[in-house]
Each structure stands twice: as structure tokens, then as C-alpha cells.
C-alpha positions, 0 to 999 in steps of 0.5 A: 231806316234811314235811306240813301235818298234821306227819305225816312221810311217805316220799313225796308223798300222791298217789304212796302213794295211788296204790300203794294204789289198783292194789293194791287194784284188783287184790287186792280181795276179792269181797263184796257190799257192793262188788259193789252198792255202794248207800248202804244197803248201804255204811251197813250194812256200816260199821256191821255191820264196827265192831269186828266182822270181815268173816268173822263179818258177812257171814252178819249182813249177808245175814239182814239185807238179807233182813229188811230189802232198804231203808231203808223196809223199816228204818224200819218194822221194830220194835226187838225184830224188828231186835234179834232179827236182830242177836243174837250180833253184838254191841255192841248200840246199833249195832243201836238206832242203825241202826234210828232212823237209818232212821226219820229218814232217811225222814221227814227225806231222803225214804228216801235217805241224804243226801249232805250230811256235815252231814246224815249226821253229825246221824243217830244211830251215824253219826260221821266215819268212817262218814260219809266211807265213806258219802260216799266209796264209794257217792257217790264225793266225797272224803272221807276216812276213819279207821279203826284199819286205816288208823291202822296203815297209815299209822303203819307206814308213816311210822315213827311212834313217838310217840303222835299225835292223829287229828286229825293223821291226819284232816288228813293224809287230808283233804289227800290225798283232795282231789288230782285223781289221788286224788279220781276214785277215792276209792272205791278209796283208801278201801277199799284203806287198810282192805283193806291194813290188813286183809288184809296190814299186819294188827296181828300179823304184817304181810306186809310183802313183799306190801305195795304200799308196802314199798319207801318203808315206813319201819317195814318198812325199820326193822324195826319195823313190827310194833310199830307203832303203839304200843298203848294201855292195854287196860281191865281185864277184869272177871270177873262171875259170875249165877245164872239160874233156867230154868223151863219150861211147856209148852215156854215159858221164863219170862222178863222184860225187861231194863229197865236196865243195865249190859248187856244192856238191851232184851233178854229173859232168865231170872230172874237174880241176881248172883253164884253161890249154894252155898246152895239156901236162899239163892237160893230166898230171894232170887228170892222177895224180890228177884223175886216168884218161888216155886219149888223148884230142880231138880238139873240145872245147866249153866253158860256164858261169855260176853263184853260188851266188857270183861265176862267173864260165866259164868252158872250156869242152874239148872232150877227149878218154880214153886210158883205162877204170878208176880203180876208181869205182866212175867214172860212165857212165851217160845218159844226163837224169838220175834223180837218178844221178842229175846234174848241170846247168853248166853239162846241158849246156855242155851236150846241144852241139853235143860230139858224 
């Protein structure tokens, strides 16, 4: 059949939706997003699961539910706080964008989220897909979504060879979800696209023979499916090396603010300098001239690696004295758990060795 959306599929939309909504009415997987599916919680799973998976969020999401059981509690919170409770799970602007989406969400809709698309898509971190899962599971209209689970379910599917814009994939879904068979469950279709590519038709590998659609699968019957869809060009990995300097007062660590780019702005850190320095006189030199710091280096170094998107970092921590206090007010004397002064993976794993 060839559809509106010039998308080649093996059988009529209602038919495959209906395959995916029993499997996925009986496989679903027991997480509490689904178990209360209120439009906060829907919200914050969306967000949280943005290049993220299930496994490493779910203790993420519980710690914040805690925090934070409603938008109120959200949007009164402070960033650093919210930033605090986000750390380690990475992407940080998901965090800046949930905490003022929520402000906006009680002055402007009352402390609900709207159910109106053009509403939800006008808040900040909130785009097509989140909200058609917003809109889809926890009010049930029929939205559709796009996910890169659900780009894979549906290029393997139809045998899709050639590279195709999503917004061939959107018409394709929006014509599906709008069928009085798919639209009563929605919900079910939404979850079950992304549950499927999750779970069974994952990106390495697809267990084609536990598929609901394996009998219509084009690229199973081709036997091309695993090389389906065609990936895109990775962006290059850049490996970047810093010096942190580790001063220690009375079991506080000196630290400052991370006032601008490229990565990790808002958050607090050591004394850092780019690059590795084999002359002690050198970065002495330079945490004067470019720091305000004085002080004499210890022999205890301890290095740690870290990603941010496509930055490899290593960062060598070298324990240090202060020859005498800095005049630079920005300069802060930090416990290791401060939520209202948020820091780093990278801080944390430096923090995890013994500098006193």
C-alpha cells in the first residue's frame, strides 16, 4: 500500500498498529511512569529517557519525585537544588529547561500541564515528540510520536533503504493515530512503538522472532534488518585534557562557578586550566596569572575521564596549599554535598579519592 506520507508499508496502518498494541498490552514492562500515568510524571520520564535509558533513569526519576512529588513543588525549587539532583545524568539543559517549564506551567495553566499542543509546545525542552507523549499517554488524544525507537521499528519494517525525512514518518503516524481503532488506544500504540524498539527491534541485533510484526517485516523477510536504518555520520569525538588544582581547608574544597562555556556552565568546580602541565612552575605560574591563586603544588596526583556528548575529557587533579587566601570573592569553600551549589560527575569522582 502505498501511503500519503510516500512511506511503503506491508499492511494497512490499523492492522500493524493493532499487532503492536496486544504485544505491547501484554510484554509492557512495570515502571512507574506507566503504573500513574499523571501528566507530571509522563513529562518528566520523556525528558529524563532523552538519550538516556530506562535502567540508568529510574533511580533519577524516583530521587526526583521525592524532591519534587508536583509541578509546584518544581517550580519553586532553585536551579542549583534541581541541578544538584540531576548530576550524573547528563545533558544538563534538560534539567534548566524542566525547572522553568514548570514555573511557566503555574503562573500560565494554573499548575497543570496544558492539553492543548500549541500550549505545551510554546514551554521550553518541550518539542513534537514530548509533547505528543505527553498528550497521547496521560490524556489519551491522538497524537503521534517520533522517537529513534520508533524510526527504526518503522524503517525495518517497510524496508527503508533510502535516507527519509521525518517528516515523512510524522505524516505517516499522524494518519494512523487519527483511525477510531488506533485512537481509543493511543496510549498503548505510542508506548508499544517505543517499548518494541526498546526492547525487541533494538538498534544491534533485533529479535526479530519475538516481533509482533515479523510475519509482514520486509527487512526481516529481506534479512536486512539489522542494517536498518541507515546510520548517520557520527560527529567526531574530541579528546580534551585539564589541570584541576584540589585545595583543601578544614574538609571544604575551594571552588568557583563555571560562568561560561563550553561545558558545564552553572555548575561549581576546582581551579581548572586546559591542557596537562609537566612543568610545576608553569601551572604555579598560571593559576597565579589567569586565577588569582597562590600556591604550592602537593606530590598527590589522581587523574579521571569523563564524557560530554562528543568530549572525551581526562582531567588530572593535583592536591595543592594556598600560599594565601584569594582576593577573588567568587572563590568558595565547598563541602563535597552542597545541593545549592551543584557540581559535576567529573567534581564527584575527584571528590571520591582521600585529599585530606
Amino acid at each position: 500500500m502505498k501511503t500519503r506520507s510516500n512511506l511503503d508499508l506491508p499492511m494497512e496502518s490499523s492492522e500493524w498498529a493493532q499487532l503492536i498494541i496486544d504485544w505491547f498490552l501484554e510484554n509492557q514492562r512495570d515502571l512507574p511512569w506507566r503504573r500513574n500515568p499523571d501528566p507530571y510524571w509522563v513529562w518528566l520520564s520523556e525528558v529524563m529517557l532523552q538519550q538516556t535509558q530506562v535502567k540508568t533513569v529510574l533511580p533519577y526519576f524516583e530521587k526526583f519525585i521525592a524532591a519534587y512529588p508536583t509541578v509546584e513543588d518544581l517550580a519553586e525549587a532553585g536551579e542549583a537544588e534541581v541541578l544538584d539532583l540531576w548530576t550524573g545524568l547528563g545533558y544538563y539543559r534538560r534539567a534548566r529547561n524542566l525547572h522553568k517549564a514548570a514555573q511557566i506551567i503555574c503562573r500560565d495553566f494554573g499548575g497543570s500541564l496544558p492539553r492543548q499542543i500549541d500550549d505545551l509546545l510554546s514551554l521550553p525542552g518541550i518539542g513534537r515528540y514530548s509533547a505528543g507523549a505527553v498528550l497521547s499517554i496521560a490524556y489519551g488524544q491522538p497524537q503521534p510520536v517520533l522517537d529513534g525507537n520508533v524510526k527504526r521499528v518503522l524503517s525495518r519494517y517497510g524496508a527503508v533503504q533510502k535516507p527519509v525525512p521525518d517528516l515523512a514518518f510524522w505524516k505517516l503516524l499522524s494518519e494512523a493515530v487519527v483511525l477510531p481503532s488506533v485512537a481509543r488506544q493511543i496510549s498503548a500504540l505510542n508506548q508499544g512503538l517505543m517499548e518494541l524498539g526498546a526492547l525487541v527491534c533494538t538498534p544491534r541485533r533485533p529479535d526479530c522472532l519475538s516481533c509482533p510484526l515479523r510475519y509482514s517485516c520486509r527487512g526481516h523477510r529481506l534479512g536486512i534488518a539489522s542494517a536498518l536504518p541507515k546510520p548517520k555520520p557520527r560527529r567526531k569525538i574530541v579528546k580534551e585534557t585539564h589541570t584541576v588544582i584540589v585545595i583543601v581547608r578544614n574538609h571544604h574544597f575551594l571552588m568557583r562557578r563555571n560562568e561560561h562555556g563550553p561545558f558545564l556552565k552553572g555548575f561549581w568546580e576546582f581551579p581548572r586550566l586546559p591542557g596537562r602541565f609537566e612543568s610545576s612552575r608553569t601551572l604555579i605560574r598560571k593559576l597565579d596569572s589567569e586565577l588569582g591563586l597562590n600556591v604550592r603544588l602537593q606530590t598527590r596526583v589522581v587523574e579521571v575521564r569523563h564524557q560530554i556528548t562528543f568530549r572525551r575529557l581526562t582531567f588530572v587533579a593535583v592536591g595543592a596549599v594556598l600560599s594565601s587566601d584569594p582576593c577573588d570573592p567568587r572563590w568558595k569553600w565547598l563541602l563535597r554535598n552542597q545541593r545549592r551549589h551543584p557540581m559535576s560527575a567529573y567534581v564527584r569522582k575527584v571528590l571520591s579519592s582521600d585529599w585530606e
